[in-house]
C-alpha positions as CSV (number, residue, x, y, z in Angstrom):
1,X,0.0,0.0,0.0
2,X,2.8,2.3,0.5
3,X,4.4,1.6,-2.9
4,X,0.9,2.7,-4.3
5,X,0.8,6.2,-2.4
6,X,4.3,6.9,-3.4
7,X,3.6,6.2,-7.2
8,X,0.2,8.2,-7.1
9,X,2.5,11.2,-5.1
10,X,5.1,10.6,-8.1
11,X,2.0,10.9,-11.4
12,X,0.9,14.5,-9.8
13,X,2.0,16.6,-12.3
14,X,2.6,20.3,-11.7
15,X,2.7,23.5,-13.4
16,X,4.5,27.3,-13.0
17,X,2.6,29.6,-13.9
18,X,3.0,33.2,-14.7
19,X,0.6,35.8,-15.7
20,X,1.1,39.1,-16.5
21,X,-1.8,41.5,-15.3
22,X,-2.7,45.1,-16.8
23,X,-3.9,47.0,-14.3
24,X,-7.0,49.0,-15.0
25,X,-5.2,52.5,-14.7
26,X,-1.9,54.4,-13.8
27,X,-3.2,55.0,-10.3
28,X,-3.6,51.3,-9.5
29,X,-1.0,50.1,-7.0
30,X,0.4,47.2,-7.8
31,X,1.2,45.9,-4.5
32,X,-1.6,46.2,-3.3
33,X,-2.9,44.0,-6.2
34,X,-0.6,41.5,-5.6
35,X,-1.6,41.1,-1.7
36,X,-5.5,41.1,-2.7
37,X,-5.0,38.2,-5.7
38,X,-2.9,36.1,-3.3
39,X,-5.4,36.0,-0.7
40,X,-8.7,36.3,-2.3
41,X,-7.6,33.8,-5.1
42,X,-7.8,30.0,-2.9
43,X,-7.9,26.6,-3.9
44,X,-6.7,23.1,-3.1
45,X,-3.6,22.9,-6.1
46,X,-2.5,26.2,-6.1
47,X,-0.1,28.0,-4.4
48,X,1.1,31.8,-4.7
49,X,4.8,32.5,-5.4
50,X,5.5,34.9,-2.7
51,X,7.3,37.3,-4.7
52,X,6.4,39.2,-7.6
53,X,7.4,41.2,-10.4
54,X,6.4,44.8,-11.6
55,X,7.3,45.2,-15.8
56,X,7.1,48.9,-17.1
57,X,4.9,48.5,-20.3
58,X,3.6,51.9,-21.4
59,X,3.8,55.6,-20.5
60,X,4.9,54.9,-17.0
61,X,2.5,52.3,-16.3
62,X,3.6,49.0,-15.1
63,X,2.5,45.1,-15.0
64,X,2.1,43.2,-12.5
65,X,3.7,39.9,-13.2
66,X,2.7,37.4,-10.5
67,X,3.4,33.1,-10.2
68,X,1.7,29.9,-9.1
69,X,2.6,26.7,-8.9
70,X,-0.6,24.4,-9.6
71,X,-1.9,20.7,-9.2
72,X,-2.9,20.5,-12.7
73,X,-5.8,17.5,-11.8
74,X,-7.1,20.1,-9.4
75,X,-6.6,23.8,-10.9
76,X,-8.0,25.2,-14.3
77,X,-5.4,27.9,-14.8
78,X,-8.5,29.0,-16.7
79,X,-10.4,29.8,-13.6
80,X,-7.7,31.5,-12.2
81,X,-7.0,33.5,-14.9
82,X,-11.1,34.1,-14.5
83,X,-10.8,35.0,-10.9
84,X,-8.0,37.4,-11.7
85,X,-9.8,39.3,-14.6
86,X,-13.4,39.3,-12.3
87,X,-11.2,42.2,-9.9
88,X,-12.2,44.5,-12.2
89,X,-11.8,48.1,-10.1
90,X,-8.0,47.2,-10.5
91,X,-7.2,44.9,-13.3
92,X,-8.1,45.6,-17.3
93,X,-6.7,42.7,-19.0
94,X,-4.9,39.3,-17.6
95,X,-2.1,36.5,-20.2
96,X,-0.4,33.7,-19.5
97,X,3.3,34.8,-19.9
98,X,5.0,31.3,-19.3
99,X,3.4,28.0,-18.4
100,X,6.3,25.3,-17.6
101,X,6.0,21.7,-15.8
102,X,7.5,21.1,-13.0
C-alpha cells in the first residue's frame, strides 16, 4: 500500500505559472494588487509564489507579473485566470506569460 501512495504522489504533475496582469489604470497600486490576488484567489492545487514582479509596459505604467505553482488534476489555470480578470476596479486585461511543468 505504500508503494501505491508513493507512485500516485510521483503521477501528480505540476505547473509554474505566470501571468502578467494590466492594471486598469496608472493609479492602481500594484502591491496592493498582488496582496489582494494572493489572498482572495484559494484553492486546493495552487499556491502563490511569494514574490512578484512589476514590468514597465507603457507611459509609465507597469505590470504586474505574479506566479503559481498548480496541481494541474485540481486547478483550471482557466479559472484562475477568470478569478484574476473578475477584480475588475484594479485589473483591465490578464495572459499567460509562461506556463512550464515542474
Amino acid at each position: 500500500m505504500n508503494n501505491d501512495k508513493l507512485t500516485r504522489q510521483a503521477s501528480v504533475s505540476n505547473s509554474l505559472i505566470w501571468f502578467a496582469i494590466d492594471p486598469e489604470d496608472a493609479e492602481t497600486d500594484l502591491d496592493t494588487l498582488a496582496k489582494r490576488i494572493m489572498k482572495d484567489i484559494s484553492m486546493d492545487g495552487l499556491a502563490w509564489k511569494q514574490q512578484y514582479k512589476k514590468e514597465p509596459f507603457a507611459y509609465g505604467i507597469c505590470k504586474l507579473l505574479i506566479a503559481c505553482v498548480v496541481q494541474d488534476e485540481l486547478v483550471s489555470i482557466e479559472q484562475v485566470q477568470e478569478q484574476i480578470e473578475g477584480m475588475e476596479d484594479m485589473v483591465q486585461a490578464v495572459e499567460v506569460k509562461s506556463f512550464n511543468k515542474v
